[in-house]
C-alpha distance (Angstrom), angle and dihedral (degrees) to the residues before:
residue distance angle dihedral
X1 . . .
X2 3.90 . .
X3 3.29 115.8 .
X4 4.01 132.7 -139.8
X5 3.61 131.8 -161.3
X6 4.18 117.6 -113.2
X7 3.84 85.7 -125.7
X8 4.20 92.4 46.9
X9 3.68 89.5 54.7
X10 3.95 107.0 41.2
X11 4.18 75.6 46.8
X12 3.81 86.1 60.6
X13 3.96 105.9 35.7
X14 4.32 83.4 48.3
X15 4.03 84.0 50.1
X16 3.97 91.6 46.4
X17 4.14 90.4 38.8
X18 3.92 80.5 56.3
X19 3.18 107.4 47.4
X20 3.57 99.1 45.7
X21 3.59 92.6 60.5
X22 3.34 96.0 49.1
X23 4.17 87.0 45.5
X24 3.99 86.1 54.6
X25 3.83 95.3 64.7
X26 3.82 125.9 101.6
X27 3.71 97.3 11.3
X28 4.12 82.4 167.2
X29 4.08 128.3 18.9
X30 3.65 110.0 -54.0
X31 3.87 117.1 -114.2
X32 3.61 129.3 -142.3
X33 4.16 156.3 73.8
X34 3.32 131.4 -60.6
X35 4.26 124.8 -173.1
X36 3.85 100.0 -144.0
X37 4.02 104.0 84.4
X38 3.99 88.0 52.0
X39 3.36 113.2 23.4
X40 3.82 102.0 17.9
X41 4.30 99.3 179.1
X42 3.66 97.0 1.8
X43 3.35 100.2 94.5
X44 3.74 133.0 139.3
X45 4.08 152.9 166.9
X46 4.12 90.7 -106.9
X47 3.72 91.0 41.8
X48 3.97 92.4 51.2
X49 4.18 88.0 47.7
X50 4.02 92.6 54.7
X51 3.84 93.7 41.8
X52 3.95 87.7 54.8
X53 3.59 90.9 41.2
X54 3.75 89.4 49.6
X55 3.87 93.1 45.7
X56 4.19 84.1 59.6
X57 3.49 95.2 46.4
X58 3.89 100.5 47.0
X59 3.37 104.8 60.9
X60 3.89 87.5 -107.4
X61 4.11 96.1 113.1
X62 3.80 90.5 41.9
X63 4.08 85.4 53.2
X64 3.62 92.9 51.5
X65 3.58 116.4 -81.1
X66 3.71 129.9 131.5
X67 3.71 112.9 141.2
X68 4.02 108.8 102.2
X69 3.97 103.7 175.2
X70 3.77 134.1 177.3
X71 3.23 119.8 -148.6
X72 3.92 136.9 -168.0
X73 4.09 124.6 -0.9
X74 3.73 103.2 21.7
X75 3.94 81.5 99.7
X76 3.96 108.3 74.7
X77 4.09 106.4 162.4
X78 3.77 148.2 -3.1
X79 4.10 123.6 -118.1
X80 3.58 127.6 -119.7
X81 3.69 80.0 -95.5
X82 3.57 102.9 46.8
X83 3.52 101.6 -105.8
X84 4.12 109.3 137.7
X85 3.67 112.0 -121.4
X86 3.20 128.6 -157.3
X87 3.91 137.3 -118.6
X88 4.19 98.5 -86.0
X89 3.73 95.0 -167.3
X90 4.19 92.2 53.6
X91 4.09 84.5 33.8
X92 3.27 113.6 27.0
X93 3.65 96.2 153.6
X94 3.86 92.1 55.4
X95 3.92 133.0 -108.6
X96 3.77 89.6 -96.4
X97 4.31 92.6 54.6
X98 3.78 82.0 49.3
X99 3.78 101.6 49.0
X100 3.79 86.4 49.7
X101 3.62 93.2 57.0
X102 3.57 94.3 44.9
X103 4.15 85.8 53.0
X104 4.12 85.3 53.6
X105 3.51 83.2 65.7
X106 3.74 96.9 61.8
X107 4.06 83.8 -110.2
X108 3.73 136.8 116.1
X109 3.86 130.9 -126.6
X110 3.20 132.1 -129.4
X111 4.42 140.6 -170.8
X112 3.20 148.4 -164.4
X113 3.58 139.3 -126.2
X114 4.33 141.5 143.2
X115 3.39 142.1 -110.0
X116 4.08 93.7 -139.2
X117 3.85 122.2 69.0
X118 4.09 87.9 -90.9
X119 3.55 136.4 31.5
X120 3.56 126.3 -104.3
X121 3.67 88.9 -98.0
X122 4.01 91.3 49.3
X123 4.30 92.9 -102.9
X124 4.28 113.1 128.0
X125 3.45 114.1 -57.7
X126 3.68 128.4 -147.3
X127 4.18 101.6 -124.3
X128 3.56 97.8 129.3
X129 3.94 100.0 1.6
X130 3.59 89.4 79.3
X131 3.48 99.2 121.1
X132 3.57 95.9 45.7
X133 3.78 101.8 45.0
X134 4.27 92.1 51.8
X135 3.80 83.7 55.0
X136 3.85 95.5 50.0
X137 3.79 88.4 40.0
X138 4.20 86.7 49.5
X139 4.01 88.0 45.3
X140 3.69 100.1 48.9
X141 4.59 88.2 44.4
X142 3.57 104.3 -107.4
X143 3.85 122.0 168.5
X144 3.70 107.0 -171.9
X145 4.00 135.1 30.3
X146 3.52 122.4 -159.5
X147 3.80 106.1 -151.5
X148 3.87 110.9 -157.7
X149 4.34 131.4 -163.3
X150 3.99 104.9 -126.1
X151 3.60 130.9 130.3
X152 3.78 90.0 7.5
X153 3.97 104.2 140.4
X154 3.96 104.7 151.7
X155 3.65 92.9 14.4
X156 3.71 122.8 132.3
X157 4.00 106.9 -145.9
X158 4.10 97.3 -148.2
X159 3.74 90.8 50.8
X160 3.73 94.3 44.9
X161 3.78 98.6 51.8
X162 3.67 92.1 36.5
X163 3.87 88.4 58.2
X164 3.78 89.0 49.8
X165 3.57 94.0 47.6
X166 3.85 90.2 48.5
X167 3.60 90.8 49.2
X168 4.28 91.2 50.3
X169 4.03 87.9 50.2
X170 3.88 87.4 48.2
X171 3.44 94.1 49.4
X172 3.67 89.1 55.6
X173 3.71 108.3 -145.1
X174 3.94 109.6 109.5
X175 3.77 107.3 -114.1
X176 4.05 128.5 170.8
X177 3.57 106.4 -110.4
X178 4.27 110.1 -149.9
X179 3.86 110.6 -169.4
X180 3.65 109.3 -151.3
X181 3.47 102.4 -167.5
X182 3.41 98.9 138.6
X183 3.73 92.7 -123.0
X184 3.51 91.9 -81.1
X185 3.75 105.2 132.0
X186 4.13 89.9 39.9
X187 4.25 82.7 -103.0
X188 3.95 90.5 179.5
X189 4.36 80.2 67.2
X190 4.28 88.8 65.3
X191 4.00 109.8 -7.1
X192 3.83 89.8 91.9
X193 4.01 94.3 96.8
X194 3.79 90.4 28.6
X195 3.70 100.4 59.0
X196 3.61 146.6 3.2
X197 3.75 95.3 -123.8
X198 4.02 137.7 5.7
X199 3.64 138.7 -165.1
X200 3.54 115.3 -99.1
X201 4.23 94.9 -172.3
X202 3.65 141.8 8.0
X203 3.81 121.6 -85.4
X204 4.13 134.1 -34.5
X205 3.01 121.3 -133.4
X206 3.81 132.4 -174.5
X207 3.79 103.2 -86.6
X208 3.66 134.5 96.6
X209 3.84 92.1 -128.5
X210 3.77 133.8 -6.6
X211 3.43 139.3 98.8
X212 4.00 136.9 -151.3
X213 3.72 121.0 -151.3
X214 3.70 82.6 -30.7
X215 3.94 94.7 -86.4
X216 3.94 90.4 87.6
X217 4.21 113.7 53.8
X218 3.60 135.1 174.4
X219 3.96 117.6 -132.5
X220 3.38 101.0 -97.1
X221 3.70 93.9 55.2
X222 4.14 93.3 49.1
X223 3.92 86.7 54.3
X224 3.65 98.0 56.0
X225 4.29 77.2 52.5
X226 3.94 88.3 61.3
X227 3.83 96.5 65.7
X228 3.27 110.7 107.6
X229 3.69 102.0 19.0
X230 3.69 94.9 85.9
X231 4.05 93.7 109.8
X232 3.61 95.5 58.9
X233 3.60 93.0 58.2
X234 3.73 126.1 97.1
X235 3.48 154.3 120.2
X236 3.78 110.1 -41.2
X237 3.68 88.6 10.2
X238 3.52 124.8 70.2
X239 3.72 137.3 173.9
X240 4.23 111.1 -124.2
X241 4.02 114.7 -142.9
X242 3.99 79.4 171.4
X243 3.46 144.8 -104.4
X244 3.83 126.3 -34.4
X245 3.95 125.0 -94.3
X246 4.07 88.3 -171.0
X247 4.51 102.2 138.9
X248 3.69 99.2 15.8
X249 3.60 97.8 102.6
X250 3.83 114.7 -126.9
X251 4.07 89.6 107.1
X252 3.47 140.7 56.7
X253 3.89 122.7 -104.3
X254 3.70 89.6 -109.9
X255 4.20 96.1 55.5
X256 3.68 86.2 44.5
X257 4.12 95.1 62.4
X258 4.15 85.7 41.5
X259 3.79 79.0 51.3
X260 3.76 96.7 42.2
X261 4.24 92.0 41.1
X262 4.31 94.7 46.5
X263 3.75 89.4 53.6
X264 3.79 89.2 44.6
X265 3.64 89.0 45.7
X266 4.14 91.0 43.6
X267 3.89 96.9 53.0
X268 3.70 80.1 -120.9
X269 4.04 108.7 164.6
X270 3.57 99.9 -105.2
X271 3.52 105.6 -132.7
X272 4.14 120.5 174.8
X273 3.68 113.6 -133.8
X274 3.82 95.5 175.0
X275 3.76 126.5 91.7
X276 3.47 106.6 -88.3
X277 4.23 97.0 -165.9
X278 4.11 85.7 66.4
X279 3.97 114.4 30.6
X280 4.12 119.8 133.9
X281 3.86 121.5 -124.8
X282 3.61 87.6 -90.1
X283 3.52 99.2 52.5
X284 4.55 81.8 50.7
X285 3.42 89.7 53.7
X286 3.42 105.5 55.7
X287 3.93 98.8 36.3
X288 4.08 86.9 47.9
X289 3.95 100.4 42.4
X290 3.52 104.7 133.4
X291 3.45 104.7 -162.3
X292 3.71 90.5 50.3
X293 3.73 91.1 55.1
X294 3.79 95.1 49.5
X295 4.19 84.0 63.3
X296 3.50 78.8 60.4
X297 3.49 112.1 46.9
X298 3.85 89.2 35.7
X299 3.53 101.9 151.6
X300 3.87 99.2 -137.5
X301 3.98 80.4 69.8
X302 3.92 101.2 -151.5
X303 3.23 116.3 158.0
X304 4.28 116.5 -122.2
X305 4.01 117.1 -106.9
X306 3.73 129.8 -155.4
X307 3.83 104.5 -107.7
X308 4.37 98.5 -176.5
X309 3.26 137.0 13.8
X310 4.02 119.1 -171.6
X311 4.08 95.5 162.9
X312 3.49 104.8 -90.8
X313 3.79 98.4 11.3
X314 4.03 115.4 74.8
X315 3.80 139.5 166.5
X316 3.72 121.4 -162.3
X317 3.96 117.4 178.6
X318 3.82 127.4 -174.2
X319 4.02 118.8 -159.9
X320 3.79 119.7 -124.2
X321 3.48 137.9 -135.7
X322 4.18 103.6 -105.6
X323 3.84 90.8 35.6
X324 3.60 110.1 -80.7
X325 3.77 130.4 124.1
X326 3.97 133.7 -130.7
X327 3.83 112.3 -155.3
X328 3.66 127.4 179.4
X329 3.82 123.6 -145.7
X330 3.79 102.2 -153.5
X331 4.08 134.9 -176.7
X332 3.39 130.2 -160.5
X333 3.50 101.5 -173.5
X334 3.42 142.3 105.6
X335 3.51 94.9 -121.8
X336 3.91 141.7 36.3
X337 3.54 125.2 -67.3
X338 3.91 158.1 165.5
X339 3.55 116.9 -108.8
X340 4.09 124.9 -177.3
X341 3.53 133.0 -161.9
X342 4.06 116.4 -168.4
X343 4.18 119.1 -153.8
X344 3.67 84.8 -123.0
X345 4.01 94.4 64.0
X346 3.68 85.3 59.2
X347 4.27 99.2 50.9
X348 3.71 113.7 -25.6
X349 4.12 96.2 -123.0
X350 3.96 83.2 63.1
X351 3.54 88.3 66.8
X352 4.26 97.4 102.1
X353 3.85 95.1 30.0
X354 3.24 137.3 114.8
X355 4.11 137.1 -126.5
X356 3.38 143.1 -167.2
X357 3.69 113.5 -132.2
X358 4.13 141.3 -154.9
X359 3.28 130.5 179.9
X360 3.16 116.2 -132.4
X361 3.33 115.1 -161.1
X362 3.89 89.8 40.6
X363 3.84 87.2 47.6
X364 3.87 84.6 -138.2
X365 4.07 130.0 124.6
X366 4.05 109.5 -128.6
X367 3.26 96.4 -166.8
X368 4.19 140.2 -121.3
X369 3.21 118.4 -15.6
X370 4.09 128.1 -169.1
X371 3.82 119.7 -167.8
X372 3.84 99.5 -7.0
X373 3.68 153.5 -31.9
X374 3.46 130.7 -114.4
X375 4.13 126.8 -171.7
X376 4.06 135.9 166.2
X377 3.84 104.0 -109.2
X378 3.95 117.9 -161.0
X379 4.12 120.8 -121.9
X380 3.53 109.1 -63.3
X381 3.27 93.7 3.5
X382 4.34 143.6 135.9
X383 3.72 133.3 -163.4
X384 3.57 107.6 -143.9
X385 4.05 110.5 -151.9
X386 3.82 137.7 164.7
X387 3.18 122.3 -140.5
X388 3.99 115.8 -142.3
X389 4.05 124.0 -132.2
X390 3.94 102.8 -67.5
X391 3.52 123.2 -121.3
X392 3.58 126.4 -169.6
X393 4.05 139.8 -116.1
């Protein structure tokens, strides 16, 4: 009988204790806010209290977010010892006094660091602190670490994340680990036991479409990214198209629920970039639509695939956990116009069956439908619908 030092195995049950918390996060699309898309450097200890206060009283936190995440320049320095400290005139209480008022909420807290030797924004970056910096992160009660791509000349990406994610699990409090890669180095191919979710492109910004030297996209344009990358996807491992630009003003109310319903539809994390303390009812409605956020946080976890594409007509549909379908009727064009989705597009013994269907953006049920469905979609627009267990005629 083989034998095994005491030490050898309380070093493997610990490793095995770790990594099965860390395996047990974001079993569906994490939920939350994040301050880059709106207030990108301007970031501070009062600004973090009001956005978790205004999470609460929303609605959001009662729809299912919890994640509220800073992310670059709220780090200014490193100790003699290492540690990263933070800026004391924007935080002058500390990170840790702040994460524990965000937990009073009911909410979790999240940071941000990088994978190069400086942020994105030029503060101390974690290449080579890893260790360190998950242990301050674990000390001071954080739940999720945004991992960003700066400053990373003669870097190798797999080695870098997996040395932060080794440092989390050693650190031993479980902590949502967000690779943001930029999709770069194909991450959704081996990030799946590194991370819970990865970058698939570079950065959103608010526009429908659009792009800017490539390294700044509008929605529209990171979408058509997604296709293909629906295997990788699953629960506790998501693909990233970034964060949401719903309520910060660039877009029409109409893009933003297309917006809102393909990173539903995606299992994209759905991650608020607005500012929550000042949205509009419209802005509310979208970002607290139930029955949009179920798609997402459907527990079966499958990803939603692009089904047709006529041009500027599409129809994307994502299967569900008790059977049903969601299926997305979106145009492209700068006009009105019909689009049609047939059973058959989704599995070709659908073809003479019949669904139920509810809109749900309009919260309404249209009725049975045999064959197909057809409806006049606005510019830039989707119509979100689910599709009921099928029965036959």
């Amino acid at each position: 009988m083989m034998k095994y030092s005491f030490a050898l195995v309380i070093t493997l049950c610990m490793g095995l204790g770790h990594a099965q918390k860390f395996d047990g996060l974001a079993q569906t699309p994490p939920m939350g806010w994040n301050s880059w898309n709106k207030f990108n450097c301007d970031v501070s200890e009062k600004l973090i209290k009001e956005i978790a206060d205004a999470m609460v009283a929303s609605g959001m936190k009662d729809a299912g977010y919890q994640y509220i995440v800073i992310d670059d320049c709220w780090q200014i320095d490193r100790d003699g010892n290492g540690k990263i400290v933070a800026d004391p005139e924007r935080f002058p209480s500390g990170i840790k006094a702040l994460v524990d008022y965000v937990h009073g909420k009911g909410l979790k807290f999240g940071i941000y660091s990088c994978a190069g030797t400086k942020t994105c924004q030029e503060r101390p970056g974690s290449h080579g602190m890893e260790r360190i910096d998950a242990k301050t992160y674990a000390e001071w009660g954080v739940d999720y670490l945004k991992y960003d791509w700066c400053f990373t000349e003669g870097i190798e990406p797999i080695a870098a994340y997996t040395a932060m994610s080794e440092a989390i699990k050693e650190a031993g409090r479980p902590m949502i680990f967000s690779i943001c890669e930029w999709g770069l180095s194909k991450p959704w191919t081996w990030a799946r036991d590194v991370g819970h979710l990865w970058r698939t492109t570079y950065d959103i910004r608010d526009w429908y479409d659009g792009e800017i030297n490539g390294n700044f996209l509008g929605w529209s344009i990171i979408l058509d990214k997604q296709v293909g990358l629906e295997k990788y996807s699953g629960p506790g491992h998501w693909n990233d198209p970034d964060m949401l630009e719903v309520g910060n003003g660039r877009q029409t109310n109409t893009e933003y629920k297309a917006h809102f319903s393909f990173w539903a539809l995606l299992n994209a994390p759905l991650i608020a970039g607005n500012d929550l303390r000042n949205m509009d009812a419209n802005t509310i409605e979208i970002l607290t639509n139930t029955e949009v956020i179920a798609i997402n946080q459907d527990q079966l976890g499958q990803q939603g695939y692009k089904i047709f594409d006529y041009g500027d007509s599409e129809v994307w549909c994502k299967n569900l956990y008790n059977g049903d379908y969601c299926i997305i009727l979106f145009n492209r064009a700068s006009s009105r116009q019909q689009v049609a989705v047939q059973w058959e597009m989704i599995a070709p013994e659908l073809a003479a069956d019949s669904f139920a269907l509810r809109d749900l953006w309009k919260h309404e049920d249209l009725g049975d439908f045999k064959y197909g469905f057809n409806a006049e979609i606005p510019s830039h627009g989707a119509k979100m619908i689910r599709l009921k267990k099928r029965y036959k005629h």
